[in-house]
N, C-alpha and C positions, 0 to 999 in steps of 0.2 A: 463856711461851706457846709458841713455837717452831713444830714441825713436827708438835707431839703432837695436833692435832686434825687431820690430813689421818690419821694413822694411827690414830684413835680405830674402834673398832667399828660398826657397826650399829647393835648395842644400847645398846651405852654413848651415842651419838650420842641414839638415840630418846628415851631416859631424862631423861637433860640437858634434852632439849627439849620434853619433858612430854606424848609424843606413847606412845600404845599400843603392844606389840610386835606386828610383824609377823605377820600370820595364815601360819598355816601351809598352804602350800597340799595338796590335797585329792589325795587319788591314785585315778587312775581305773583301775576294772576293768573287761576285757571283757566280756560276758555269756558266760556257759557254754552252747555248744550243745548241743542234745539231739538227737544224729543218727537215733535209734531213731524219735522223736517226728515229725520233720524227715521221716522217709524215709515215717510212716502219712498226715502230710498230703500230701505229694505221689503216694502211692499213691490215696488217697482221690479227690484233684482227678481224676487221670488216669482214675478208673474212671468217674468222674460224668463225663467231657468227654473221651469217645475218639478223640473229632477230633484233640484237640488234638495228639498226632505226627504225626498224620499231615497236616498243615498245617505242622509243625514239617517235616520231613522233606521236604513236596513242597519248601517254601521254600528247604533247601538242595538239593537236587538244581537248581531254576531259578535259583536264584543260581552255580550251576556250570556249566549251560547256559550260560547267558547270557557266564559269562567268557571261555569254553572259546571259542565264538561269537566274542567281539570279539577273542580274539586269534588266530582264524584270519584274522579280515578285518583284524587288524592286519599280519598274516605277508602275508595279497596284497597289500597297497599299500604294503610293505616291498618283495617281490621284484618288481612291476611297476617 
């Protein structure tokens, strides 16, 4: 008997033991994007809903306000 069953296989192990071989596992792929397609639905959305940059847009400009803002009043009650 010895040392031969710590060094036996996988397979030979499974075999012996009357157990199925191991399923192989499955390999994933990514999906293929279609940039042409990808670029008609978002042109599509944007014509149907013209807001929408420009809510896009107002929102960064008042999120840069707003920063620009607290760190002026951050810099007065720094130099005060």
């Amino acid at each position: 008997m010895g040392l031969r069953p710590f060094f036996m296989g996988e397979a030979k192990r499974r075999k012996e033991l009357g157990l199925p071989p191991r399923a192989k596992p499955v390999e994933l792929k990514l999906p293929v994007l279609d940039k042409e397609n990808i670029q008609k639905k978002v042109r599509s959305f944007l014509y149907k809903n013209p807001i929408v940059p420009i809510v896009f847009y107002g929102l960064v400009l008042g999120a840069f306000g707003w920063g620009l803002f607290n760190f002026v009043k951050g810099y007065q009650l720094i130099k005060s």
